[in-house]
Backbone as ProteinMPNN parsed JSONL, in Angstrom:
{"seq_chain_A": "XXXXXXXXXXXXXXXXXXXXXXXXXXXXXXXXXXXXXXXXXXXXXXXXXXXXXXXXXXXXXXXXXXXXXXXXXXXXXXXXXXXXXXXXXXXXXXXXXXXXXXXXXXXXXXXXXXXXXX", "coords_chain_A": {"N_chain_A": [[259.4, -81.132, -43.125], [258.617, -84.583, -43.717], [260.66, -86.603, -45.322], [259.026, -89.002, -47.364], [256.685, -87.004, -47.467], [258.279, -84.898, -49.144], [258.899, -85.777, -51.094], [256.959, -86.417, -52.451], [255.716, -84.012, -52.911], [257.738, -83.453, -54.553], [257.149, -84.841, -57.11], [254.759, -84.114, -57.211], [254.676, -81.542, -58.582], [256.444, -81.881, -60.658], [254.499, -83.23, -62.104], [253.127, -81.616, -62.753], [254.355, -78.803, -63.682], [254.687, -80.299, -66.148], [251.873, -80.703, -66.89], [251.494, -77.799, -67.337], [253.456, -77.117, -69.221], [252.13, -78.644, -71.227], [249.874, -77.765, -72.323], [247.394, -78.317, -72.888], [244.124, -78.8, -71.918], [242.747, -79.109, -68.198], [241.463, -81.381, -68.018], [241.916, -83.387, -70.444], [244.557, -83.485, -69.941], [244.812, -84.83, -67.7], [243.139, -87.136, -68.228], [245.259, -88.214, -70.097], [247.339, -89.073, -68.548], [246.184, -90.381, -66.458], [245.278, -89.254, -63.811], [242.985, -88.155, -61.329], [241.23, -85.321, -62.435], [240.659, -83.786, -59.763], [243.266, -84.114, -58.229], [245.056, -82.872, -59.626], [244.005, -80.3, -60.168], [244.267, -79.774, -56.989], [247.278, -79.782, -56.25], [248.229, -77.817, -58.302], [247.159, -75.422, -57.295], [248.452, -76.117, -54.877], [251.263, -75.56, -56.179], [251.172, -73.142, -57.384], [250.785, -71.295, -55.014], [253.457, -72.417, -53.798], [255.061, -71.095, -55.61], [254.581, -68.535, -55.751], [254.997, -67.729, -53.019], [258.113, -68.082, -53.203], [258.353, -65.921, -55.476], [257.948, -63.322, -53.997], [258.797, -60.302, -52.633], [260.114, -60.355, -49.24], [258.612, -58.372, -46.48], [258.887, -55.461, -45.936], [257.265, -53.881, -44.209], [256.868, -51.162, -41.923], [256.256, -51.76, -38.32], [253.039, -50.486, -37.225], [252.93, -47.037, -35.414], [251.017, -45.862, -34.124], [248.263, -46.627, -32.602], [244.311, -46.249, -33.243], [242.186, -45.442, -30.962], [239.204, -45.207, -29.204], [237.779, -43.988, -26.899], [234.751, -44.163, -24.832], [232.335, -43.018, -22.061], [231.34, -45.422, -19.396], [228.165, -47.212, -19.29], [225.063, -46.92, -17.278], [223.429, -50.245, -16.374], [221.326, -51.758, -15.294], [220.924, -50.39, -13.093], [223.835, -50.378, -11.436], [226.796, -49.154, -11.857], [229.246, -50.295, -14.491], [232.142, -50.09, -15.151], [234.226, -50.714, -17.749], [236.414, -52.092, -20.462], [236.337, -52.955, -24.2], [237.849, -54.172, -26.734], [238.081, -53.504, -30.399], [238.796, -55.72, -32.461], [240.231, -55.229, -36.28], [239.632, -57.919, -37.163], [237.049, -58.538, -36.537], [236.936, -59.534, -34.087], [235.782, -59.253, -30.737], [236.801, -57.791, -27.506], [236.116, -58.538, -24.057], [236.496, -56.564, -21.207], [235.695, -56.676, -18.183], [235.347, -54.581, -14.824], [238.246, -52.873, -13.741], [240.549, -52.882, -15.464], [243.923, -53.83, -15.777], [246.603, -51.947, -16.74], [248.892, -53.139, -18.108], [247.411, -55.216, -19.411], [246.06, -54.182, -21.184], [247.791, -53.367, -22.946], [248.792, -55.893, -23.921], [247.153, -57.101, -24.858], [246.626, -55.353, -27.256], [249.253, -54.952, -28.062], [250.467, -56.848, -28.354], [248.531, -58.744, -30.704], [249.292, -57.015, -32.742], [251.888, -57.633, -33.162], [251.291, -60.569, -34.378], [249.991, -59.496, -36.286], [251.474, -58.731, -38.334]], "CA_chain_A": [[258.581, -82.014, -43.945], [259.239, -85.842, -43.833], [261.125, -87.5, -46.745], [258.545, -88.974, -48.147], [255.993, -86.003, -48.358], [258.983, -83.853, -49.913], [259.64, -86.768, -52.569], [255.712, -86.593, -52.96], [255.635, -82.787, -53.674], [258.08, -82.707, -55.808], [256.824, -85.438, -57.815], [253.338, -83.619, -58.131], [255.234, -80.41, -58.859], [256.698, -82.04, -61.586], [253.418, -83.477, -63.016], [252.28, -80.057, -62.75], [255.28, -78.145, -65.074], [254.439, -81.105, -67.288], [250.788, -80.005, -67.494], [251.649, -75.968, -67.748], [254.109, -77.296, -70.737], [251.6, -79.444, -72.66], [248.874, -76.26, -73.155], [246.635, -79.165, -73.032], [243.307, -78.71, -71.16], [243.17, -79.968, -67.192], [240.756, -82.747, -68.273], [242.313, -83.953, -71.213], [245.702, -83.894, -69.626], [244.589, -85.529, -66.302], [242.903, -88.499, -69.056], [246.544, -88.61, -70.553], [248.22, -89.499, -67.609], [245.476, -91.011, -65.481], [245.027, -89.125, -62.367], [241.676, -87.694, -60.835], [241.081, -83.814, -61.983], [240.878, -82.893, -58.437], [244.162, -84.151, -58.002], [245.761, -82.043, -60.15], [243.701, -78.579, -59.123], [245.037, -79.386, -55.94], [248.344, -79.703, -56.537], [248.469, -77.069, -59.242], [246.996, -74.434, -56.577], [249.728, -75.98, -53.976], [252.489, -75.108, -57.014], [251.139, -71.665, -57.391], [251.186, -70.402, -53.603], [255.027, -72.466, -53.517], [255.978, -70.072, -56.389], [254.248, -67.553, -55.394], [256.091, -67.474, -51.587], [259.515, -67.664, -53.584], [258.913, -65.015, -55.879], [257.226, -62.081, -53.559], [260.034, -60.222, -51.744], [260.352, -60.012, -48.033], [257.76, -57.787, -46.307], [259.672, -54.365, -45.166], [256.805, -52.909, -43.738], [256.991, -51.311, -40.008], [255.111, -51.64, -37.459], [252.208, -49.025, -37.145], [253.355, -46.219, -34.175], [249.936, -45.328, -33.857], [246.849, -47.255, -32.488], [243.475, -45.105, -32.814], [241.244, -45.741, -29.68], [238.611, -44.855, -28.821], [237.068, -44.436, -25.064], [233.461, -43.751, -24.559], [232.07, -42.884, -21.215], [230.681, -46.119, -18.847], [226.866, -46.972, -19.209], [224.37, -47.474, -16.351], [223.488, -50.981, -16.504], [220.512, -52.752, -14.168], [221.198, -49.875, -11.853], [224.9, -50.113, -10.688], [227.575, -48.546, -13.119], [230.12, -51.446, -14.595], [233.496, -50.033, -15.914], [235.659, -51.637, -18.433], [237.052, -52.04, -21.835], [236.092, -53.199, -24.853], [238.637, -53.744, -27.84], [237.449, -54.305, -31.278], [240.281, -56.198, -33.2], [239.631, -55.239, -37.426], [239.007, -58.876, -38.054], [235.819, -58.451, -35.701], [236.195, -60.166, -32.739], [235.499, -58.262, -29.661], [237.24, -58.546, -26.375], [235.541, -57.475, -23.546], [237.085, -56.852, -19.729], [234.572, -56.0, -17.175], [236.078, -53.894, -13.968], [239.28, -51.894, -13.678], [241.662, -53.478, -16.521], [245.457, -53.765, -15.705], [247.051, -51.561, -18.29], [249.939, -54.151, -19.108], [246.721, -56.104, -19.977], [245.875, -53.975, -22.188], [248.606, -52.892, -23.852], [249.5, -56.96, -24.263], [245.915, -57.67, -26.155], [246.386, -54.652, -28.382], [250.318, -54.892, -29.319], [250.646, -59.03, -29.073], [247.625, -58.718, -31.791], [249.699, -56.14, -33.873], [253.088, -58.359, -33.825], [251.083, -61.874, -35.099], [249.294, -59.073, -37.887], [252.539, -58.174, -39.173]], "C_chain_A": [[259.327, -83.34, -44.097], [259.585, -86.176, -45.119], [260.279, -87.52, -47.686], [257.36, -87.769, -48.653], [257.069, -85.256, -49.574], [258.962, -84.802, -51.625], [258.042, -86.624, -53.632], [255.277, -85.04, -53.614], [256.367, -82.787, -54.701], [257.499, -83.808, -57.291], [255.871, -84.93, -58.673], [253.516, -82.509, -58.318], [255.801, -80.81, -59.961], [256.002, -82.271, -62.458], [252.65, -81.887, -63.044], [252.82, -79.152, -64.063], [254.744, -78.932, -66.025], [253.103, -80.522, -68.394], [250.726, -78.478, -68.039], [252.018, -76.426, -69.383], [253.454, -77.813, -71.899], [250.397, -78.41, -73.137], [247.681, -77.611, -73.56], [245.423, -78.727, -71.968], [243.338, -79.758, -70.045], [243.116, -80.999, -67.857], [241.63, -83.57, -68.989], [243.689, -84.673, -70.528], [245.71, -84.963, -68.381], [244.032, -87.376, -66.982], [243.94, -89.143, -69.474], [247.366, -89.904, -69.783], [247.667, -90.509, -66.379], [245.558, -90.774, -64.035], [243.613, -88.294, -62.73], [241.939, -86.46, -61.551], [241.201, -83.107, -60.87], [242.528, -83.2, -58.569], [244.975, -83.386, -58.793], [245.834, -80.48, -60.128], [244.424, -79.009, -58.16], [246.551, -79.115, -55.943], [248.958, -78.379, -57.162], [248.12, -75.85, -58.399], [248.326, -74.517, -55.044], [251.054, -75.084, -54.734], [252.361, -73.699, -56.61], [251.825, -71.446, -56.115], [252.818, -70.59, -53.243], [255.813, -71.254, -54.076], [255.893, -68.668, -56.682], [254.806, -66.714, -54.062], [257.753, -67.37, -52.255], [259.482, -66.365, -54.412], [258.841, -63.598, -55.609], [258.445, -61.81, -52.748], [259.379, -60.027, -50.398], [259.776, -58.768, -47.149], [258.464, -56.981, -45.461], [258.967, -53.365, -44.555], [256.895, -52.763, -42.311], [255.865, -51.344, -39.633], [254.606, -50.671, -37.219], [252.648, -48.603, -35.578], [252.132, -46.027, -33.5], [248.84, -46.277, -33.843], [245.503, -46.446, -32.067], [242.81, -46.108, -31.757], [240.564, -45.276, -29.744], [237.669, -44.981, -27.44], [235.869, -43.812, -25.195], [233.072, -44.136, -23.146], [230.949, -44.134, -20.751], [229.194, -45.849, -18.83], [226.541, -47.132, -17.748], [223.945, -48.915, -16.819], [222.395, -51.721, -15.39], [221.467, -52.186, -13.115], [222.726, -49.474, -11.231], [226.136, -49.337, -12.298], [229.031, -49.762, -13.332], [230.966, -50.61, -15.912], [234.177, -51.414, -16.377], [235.837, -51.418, -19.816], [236.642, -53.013, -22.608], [236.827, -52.98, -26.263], [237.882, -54.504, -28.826], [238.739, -54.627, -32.074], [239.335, -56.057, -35.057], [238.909, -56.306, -38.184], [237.363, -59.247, -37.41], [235.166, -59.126, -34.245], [236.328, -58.9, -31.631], [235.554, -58.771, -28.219], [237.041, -57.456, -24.944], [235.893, -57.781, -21.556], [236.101, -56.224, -18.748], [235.428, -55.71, -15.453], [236.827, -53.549, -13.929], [239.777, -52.81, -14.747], [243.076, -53.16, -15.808], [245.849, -52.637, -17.476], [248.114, -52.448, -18.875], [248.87, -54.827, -20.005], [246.063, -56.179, -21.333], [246.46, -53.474, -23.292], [248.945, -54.888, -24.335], [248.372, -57.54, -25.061], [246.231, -56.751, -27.588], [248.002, -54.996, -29.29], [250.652, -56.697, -29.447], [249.631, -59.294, -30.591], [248.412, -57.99, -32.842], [250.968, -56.931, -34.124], [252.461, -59.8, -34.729], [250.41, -60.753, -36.485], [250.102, -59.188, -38.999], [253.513, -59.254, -39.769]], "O_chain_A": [[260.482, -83.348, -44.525], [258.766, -86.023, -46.024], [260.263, -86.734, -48.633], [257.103, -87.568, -49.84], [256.692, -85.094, -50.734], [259.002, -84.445, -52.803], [257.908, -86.677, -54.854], [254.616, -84.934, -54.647], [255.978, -82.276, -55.751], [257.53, -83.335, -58.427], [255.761, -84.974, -59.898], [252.427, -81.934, -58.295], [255.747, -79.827, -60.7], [256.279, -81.874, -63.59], [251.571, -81.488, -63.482], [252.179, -78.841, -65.067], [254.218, -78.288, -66.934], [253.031, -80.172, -69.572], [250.035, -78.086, -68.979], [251.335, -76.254, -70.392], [253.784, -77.679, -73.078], [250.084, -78.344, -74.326], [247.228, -77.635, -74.705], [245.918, -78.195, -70.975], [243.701, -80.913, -70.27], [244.08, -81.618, -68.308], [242.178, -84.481, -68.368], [243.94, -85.878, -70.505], [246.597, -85.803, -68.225], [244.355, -88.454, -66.483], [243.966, -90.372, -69.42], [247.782, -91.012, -70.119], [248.348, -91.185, -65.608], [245.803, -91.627, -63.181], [243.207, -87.91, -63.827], [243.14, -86.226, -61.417], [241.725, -81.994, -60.834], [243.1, -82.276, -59.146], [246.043, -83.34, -58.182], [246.776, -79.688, -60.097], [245.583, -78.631, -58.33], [246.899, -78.005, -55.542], [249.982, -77.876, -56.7], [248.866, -74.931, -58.738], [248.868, -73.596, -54.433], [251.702, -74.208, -54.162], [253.082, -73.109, -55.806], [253.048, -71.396, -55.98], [253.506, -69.718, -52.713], [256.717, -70.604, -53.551], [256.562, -67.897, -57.369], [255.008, -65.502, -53.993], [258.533, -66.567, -51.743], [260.43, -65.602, -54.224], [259.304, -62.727, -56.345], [259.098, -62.715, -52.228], [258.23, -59.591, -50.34], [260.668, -57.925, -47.057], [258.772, -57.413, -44.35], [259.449, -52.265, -44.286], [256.979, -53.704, -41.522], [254.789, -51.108, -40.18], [255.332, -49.717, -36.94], [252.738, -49.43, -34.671], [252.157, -46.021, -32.269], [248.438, -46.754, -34.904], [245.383, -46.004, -30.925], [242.926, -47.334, -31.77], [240.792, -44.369, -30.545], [237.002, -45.959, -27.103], [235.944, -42.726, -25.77], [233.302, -45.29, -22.785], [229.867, -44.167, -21.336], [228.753, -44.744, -18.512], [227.439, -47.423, -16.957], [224.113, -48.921, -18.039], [223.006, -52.341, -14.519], [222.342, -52.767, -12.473], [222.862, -48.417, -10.614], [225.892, -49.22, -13.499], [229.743, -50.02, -12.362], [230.655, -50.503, -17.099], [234.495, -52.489, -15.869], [235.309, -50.415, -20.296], [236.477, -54.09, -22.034], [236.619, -51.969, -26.933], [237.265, -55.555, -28.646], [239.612, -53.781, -32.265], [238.217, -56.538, -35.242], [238.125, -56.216, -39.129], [236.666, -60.157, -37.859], [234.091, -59.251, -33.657], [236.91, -57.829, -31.802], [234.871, -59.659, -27.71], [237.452, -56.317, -24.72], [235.637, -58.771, -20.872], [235.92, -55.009, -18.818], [236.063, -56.645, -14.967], [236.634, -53.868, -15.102], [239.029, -53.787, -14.781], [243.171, -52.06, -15.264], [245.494, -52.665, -18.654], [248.224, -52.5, -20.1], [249.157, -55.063, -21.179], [245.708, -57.052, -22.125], [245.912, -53.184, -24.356], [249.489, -54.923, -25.439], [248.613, -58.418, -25.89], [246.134, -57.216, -28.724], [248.129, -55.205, -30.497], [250.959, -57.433, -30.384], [250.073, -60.024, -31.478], [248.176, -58.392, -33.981], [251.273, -56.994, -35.315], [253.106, -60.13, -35.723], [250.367, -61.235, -37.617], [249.825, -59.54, -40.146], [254.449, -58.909, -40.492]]}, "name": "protein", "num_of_chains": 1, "seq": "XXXXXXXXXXXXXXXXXXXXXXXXXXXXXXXXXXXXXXXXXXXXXXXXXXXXXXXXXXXXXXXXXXXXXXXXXXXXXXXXXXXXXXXXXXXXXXXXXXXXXXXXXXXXXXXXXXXXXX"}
């Protein structure tokens, strides 16, 4: 983060404690001092998530051993029969290989997807 953003967070990280400390409503406090309301939600939701990433510990979970599958037997299709694979990833996209698959190919959609989950 360049200089001046950092100088600029902490600035509006400081007008932020200010507002927690005065138990004053946004509005009022945002009239006090003369900035926008938005500008201070925003800020005040940047604070949170900052102090929210420092105070959550360090995520010790492993990686799952086990990926369920499921294979279901090739349709007919306008006559000729078209093998392939079809993974559904939980967030719902659906990735779909039409004729023989490489298995590296498919082992590198299913576990490259499970290292960015984790």
């Amino acid at each position: 983060m360049p200089t001046r953003r950092l100088e600029k967070q902490e600035h509006m990280f400081a007008i932020v404690e200010q507002y927690l400390q005065s138990h004053q409503a946004q509005r009022e406090f945002c009239r006090s001092i003369s900035i926008p309301l938005s500008t201070l939600q925003y800020w005040h939701k940047k604070y949170r998530l900052a102090k929210s990433k420092l105070s959550s510990p360090p995520s010790t979970t492993a990686k799952p051993s086990f990926i369920p599958m499921s294979i279901s037997v090739p349709s007919l299709i306008s006559g000729s029969l078209h093998p392939g694979v079809i993974i559904r990833y939980p967030n719902g996209v659906m990735v779909r290989i039409h004729g023989a698959p490489d298995t590296r190919q498919i082992l590198e959609l299913v576990h490259g997807t499970l290292d960015h989950a984790i």
